[in-house]
N, C-alpha and C positions, 0 to 999 in steps of 0.2 A: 842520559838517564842512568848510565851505569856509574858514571864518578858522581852522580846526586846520591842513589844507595851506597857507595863508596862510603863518602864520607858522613852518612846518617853511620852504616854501621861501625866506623869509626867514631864516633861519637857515644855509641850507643855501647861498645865496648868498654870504652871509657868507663861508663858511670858503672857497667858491672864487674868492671876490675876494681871500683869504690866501694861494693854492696857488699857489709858486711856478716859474711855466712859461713855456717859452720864447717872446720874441718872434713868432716867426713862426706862432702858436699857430692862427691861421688854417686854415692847412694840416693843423694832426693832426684827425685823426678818433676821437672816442669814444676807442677804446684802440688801440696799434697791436697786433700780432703778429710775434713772431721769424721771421726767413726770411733764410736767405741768398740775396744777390743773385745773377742768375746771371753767370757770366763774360762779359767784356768790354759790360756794361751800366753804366749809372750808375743803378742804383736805388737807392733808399734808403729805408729800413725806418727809418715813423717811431713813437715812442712817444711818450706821455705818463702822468702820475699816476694809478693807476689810480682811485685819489678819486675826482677832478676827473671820471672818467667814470663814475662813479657817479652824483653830482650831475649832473652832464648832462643824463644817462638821465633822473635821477629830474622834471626841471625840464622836460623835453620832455613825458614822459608827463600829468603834472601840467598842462602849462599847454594840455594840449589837452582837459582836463576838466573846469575850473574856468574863472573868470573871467579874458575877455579881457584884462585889464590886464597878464596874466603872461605873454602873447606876447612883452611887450618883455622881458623877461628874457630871452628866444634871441639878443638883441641881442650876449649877452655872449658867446654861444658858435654865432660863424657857421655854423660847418659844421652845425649840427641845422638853423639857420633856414633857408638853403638846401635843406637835404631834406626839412624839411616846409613849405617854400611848394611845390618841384617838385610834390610829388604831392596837394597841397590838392583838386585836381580829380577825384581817384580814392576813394574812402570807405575798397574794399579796402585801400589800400595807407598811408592814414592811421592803421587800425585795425593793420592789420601794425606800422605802428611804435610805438603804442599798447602793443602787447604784445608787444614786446619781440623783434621775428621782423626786423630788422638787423642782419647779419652784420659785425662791424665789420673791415675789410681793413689801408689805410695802408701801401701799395707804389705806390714811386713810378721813375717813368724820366725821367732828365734830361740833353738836347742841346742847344745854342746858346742856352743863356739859358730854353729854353720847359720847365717841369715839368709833367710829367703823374702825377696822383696819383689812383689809384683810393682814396676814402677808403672806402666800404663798398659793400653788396649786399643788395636786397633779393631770396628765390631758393625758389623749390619746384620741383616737376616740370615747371611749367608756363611758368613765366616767372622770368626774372630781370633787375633793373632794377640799373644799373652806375651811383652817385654819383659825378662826378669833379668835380678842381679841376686848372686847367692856370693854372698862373704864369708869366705870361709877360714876362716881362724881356731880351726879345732885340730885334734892330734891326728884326724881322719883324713885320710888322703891319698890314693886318688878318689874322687867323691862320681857317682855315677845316680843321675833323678831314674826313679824307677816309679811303677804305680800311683801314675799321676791320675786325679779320680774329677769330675766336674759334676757338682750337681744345683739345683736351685737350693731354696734356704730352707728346704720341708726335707731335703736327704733325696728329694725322687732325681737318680741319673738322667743327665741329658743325652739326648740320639745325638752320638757326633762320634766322628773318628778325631784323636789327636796325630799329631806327627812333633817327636821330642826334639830339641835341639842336642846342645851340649853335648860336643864332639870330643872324642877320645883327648883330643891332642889339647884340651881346656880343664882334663879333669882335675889336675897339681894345682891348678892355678889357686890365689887366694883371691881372685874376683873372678868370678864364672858371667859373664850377661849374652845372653840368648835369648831364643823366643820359642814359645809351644804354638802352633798350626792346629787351628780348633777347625772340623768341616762339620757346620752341622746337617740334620737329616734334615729332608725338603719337609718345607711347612712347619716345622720345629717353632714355638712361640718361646721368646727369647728371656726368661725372667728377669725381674731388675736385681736382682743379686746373683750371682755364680758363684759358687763356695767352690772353693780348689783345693785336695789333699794332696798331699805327695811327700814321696819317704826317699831317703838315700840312705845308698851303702856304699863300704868301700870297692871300687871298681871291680868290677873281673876283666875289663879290656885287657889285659897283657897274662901273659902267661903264667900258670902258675903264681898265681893270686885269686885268694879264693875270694867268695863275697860274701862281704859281711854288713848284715842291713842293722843299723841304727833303728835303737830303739824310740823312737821319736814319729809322730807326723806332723809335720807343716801345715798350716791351715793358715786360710785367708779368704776373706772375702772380698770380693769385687761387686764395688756398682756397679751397673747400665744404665746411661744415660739415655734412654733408650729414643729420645726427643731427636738426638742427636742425626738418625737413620731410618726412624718413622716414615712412612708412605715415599722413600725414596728410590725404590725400585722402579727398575721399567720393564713392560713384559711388551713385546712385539709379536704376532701370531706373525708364519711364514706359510707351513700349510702346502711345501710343495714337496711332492715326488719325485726320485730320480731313480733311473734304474740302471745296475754294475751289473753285467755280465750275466742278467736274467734275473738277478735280485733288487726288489723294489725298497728302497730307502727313502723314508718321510723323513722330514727337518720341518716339527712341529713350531716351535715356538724357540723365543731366545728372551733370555731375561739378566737385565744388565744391572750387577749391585754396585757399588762404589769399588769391592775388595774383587770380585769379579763376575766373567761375563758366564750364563749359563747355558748351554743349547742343548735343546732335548729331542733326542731322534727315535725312531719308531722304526722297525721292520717288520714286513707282509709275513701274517702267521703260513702260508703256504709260497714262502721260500726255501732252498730248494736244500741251502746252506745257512750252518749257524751263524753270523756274524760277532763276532769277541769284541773287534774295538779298531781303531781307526791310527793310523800313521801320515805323520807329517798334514798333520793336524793344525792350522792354523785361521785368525780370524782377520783380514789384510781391511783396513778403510779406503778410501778415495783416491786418499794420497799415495798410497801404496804401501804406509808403514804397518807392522807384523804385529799383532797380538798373539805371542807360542801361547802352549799350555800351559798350568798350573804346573810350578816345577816347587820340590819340599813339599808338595803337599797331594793333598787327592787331585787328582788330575782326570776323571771321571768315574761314573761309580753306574752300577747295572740295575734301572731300576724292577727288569723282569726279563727272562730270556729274549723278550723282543723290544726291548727299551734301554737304552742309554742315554748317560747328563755327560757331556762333555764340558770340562770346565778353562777355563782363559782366562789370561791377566784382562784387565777392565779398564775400558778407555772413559769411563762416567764422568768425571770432571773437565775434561776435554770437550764432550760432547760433540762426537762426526754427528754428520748428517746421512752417513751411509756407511754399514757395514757388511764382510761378505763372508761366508765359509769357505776354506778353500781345503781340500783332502785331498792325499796325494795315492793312499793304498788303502789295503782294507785287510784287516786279519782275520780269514774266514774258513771255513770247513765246510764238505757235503757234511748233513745232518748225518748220514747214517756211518758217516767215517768220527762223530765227534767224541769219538768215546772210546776208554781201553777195556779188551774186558780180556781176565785173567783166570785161570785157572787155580788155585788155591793149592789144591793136591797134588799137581801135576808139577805145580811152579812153573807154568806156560803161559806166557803170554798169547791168549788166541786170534787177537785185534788191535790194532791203532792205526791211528791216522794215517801214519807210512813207515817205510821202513827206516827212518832216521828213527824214529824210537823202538828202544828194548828194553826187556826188562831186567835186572842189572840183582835182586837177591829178593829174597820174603823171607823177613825173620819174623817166626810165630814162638813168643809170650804166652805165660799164664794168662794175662788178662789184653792183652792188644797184640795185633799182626801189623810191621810194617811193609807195605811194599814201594821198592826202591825202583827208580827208570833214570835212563841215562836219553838223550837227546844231543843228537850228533849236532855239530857248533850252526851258525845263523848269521849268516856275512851283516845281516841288518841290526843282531844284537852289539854287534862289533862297533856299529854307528849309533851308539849309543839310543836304540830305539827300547824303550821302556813295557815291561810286563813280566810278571811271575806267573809260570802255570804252576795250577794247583788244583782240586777237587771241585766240583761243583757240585757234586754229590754221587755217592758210593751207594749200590744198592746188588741183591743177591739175586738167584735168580729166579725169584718167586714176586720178582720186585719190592721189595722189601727193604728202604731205604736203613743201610748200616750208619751207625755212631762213627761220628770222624772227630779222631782228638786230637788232630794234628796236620800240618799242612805245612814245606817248607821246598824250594825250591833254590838252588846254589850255584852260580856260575863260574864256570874255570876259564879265564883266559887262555890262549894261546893260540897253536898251530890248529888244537881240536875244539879248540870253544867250546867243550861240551857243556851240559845245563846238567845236572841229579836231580831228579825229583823224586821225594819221600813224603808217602801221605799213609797215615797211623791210623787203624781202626780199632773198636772195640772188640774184643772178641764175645761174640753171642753165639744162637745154631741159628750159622748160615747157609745159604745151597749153596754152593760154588757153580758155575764161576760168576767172579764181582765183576761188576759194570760200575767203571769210574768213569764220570761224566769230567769230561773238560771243561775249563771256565777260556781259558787261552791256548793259542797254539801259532807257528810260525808259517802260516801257510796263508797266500795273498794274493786276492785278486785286485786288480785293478781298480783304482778309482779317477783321481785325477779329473774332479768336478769342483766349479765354484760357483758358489748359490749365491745371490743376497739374501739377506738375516736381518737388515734394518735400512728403512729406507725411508726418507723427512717426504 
């Protein structure tokens, strides 16, 4: 079987080292689509042979099932190899292109030398991942995407978090191609157009370089095919209870997109401790192979103090007959330890969780106070285990929830792995002292349970 696709894509090479197509060939994507630009834009609607993307298609799919040697044949058609090294890290989203679930776009917007080109999409209910190529042939340079905006075709914002590509070490280049990480909010109805803005300036990555933002926006619109991902979810009810160390944990339901899987869990409002979020987190089948977490992208999101979506690459095209939860810890606090509360006046810290945290300065502003905390180092941050504390909410003592304009948390490697955490308030008349609610924290009890979540 493998020297029959051998020799088709030897063939099939052939005829698209024949296909006559433009220079800049770079830039198209798969096939383009008709679309008028909208007025007073420079975009530009690109096409090529629809052959040529045929054999594409067929040389992608092909060389990601057979022998590695046919990798190098993507050599001939950059745009696939850049979208399938991006997502090499993700099973779901390699399988998504495997079978054929990329939307193919090729709308582009072009100011002072820099092209912005969405070449495709990969898109369901749940996520969609944005493939771009910015050509950059302008005096501007290092080039840095900032203020990227998504909305349907009436201006109204859609509920989603992004997550940007375009790493420092690409900013020189005169081809940039990466991809933006779209998460949208659960139940979000998904419009057949997405209008995308986004502005660049010259970098501030390195030192002493200021930024300088281009007078320009980028604009492009993107179909939805939306036919493509229609009723192709699956939702599994589980509906069972487990209980850690006197705390009761529901694993409601699991709902599996093509881009990924979703598991939504629930904790007993009269537990004892707050539960933050979940470690060595994964979703194992039959076989025994690993779906990790969503990595690049939101990897669970809170949908109320007693609710979590925990999110997983997506075995959908595959199709197990059984999948299972497996957790290995659990990041959790007494309730009445989850919170700092600080003295204002005094500059005293008179609470936290323990005494790995201090409080480290309060600088009081005309118009904001910030206060600073240090957190002594975390053998498991070390192991690359993922989480930023930060505010959940600041309030005075009258209960009186304060204006938070900021939230930032920073890790120092080394001997002390300390963390800093600095969260910005407004300054209003408050009572002192502030009670800053935790969202996270490194303190862990036990879990080490594995559920089934789907089962034929």
């Amino acid at each position: 079987m493998v020297m029959q696709e051998e020799k088709l894509l030897l063939e099939l090479k052939t005829d698209y080292d024949n296909i006559t197509i433009p220079s800049n060939i770079d830039d198209f994507i798969l096939q383009g689509i008709k679309a008028k630009p909208k007025a007073k834009k420079a975009a530009i609607i690109l096409r090529y042979s629809a052959t040529a993307a045929a054999i594409a298609l067929f040389l992608l799919a092909a060389a990601s099932r057979i022998s590695p040697v046919f990798a190098d044949y993507l050599d001939d058609v950059p745009v696939l190899k850049y979208i399938v090294k991006l997502v090499n890290y993700d099973k779901g989203l390699k399988a998504a292109i495997e079978n054929n679930f990329v939307q193919n776009i090729g709308v582009s917007d072009e100011h002072a030398g820099i092209k912005f080109t969405v070449d495709s999409v990969i898109v369901d209910e749940a996520r969609m991942i944005i493939f771009y190529t910015i050509g950059n042939n302008s005096k501007y340079k290092p080039l840095d995407m900032y203020n990227v905006k998504l909305t349907d075709k009436y201006g109204k914002n859609l509920e989603a978090s992004y997550n940007l590509g375009f790493m420092a070490d690409k900013a020189e280049a005169k081809k940039i191609q990466d991809k933006i990480n779209v998460s949208f909010a659960e139940g979000l109805t998904i419009p057949d157009i997405v209008h995308l803005e986004a502005e660049f300036r010259e970098s501030s990555f390195y030192p002493n370089i200021g930024s300088n933002p281009l007078p320009y926006k980028w604009e492009v619109d993107i179909p939805i095919d939306k036919s493509k991902f229609e009723r192709m979810k699956q939702v599994y009810q589980v509906n069972k209870t487990i209980e850690v160390e006197g705390q009761r944990i529901t694993i409601n339901r699991t709902t599996v997109y093509p881009t990924r899987i979703a598991v939504d869990i629930s904790f007993a409002e009269d537990n004892t401790m707050k539960i933050f979020n979940f470690e060595d987190a994964k979703i194992v089948n039959a076989k025994g192979e690993i779906l990790p977490t969503i990595m690049n992208d939101v990897y669970a999101s809170h949908i109320s103090d007693n609710e979590i979506m925990l999110y997983f690459e997506s075995d959908y095209f595959s199709k197990p007959e059984d999948l299972y939860l497996q957790i290995g810890s659990i990041r959790a606090l007494d309730k009445d330890k989850s919170y700092m509360l600080v003295d204002i006046d005094k500059e005293e810290l008179l609470q936290a969780p323990d005494e790995r945290l201090v409080l480290k300065s309060i600088t009081r502003l005309p118009n904001e106070t910030t206060l600073t905390f240090l957190l002594d180092g975390d053998e498991f941050r070390e192991n690359q285990t993922r989480y930023q504390i930060s505010a959940a909410g600041v309030y005075d003592d009258t209960g009186k929830q304060l204006k938070q304009l900021s939230s930032s948390s920073s890790y120092r490697a080394g001997e002390d792995s300390t963390q800093e955490i600095s969260i910005t308030i407004e300054n209003t008349d408050w009572k002192s002292p502030i009670k800053v609610m935790l969202n996270d924290y490194p303190n862990r009890i036990k879990g080490d349970f594995k559920i089934p979540i789907k089962q034929q």
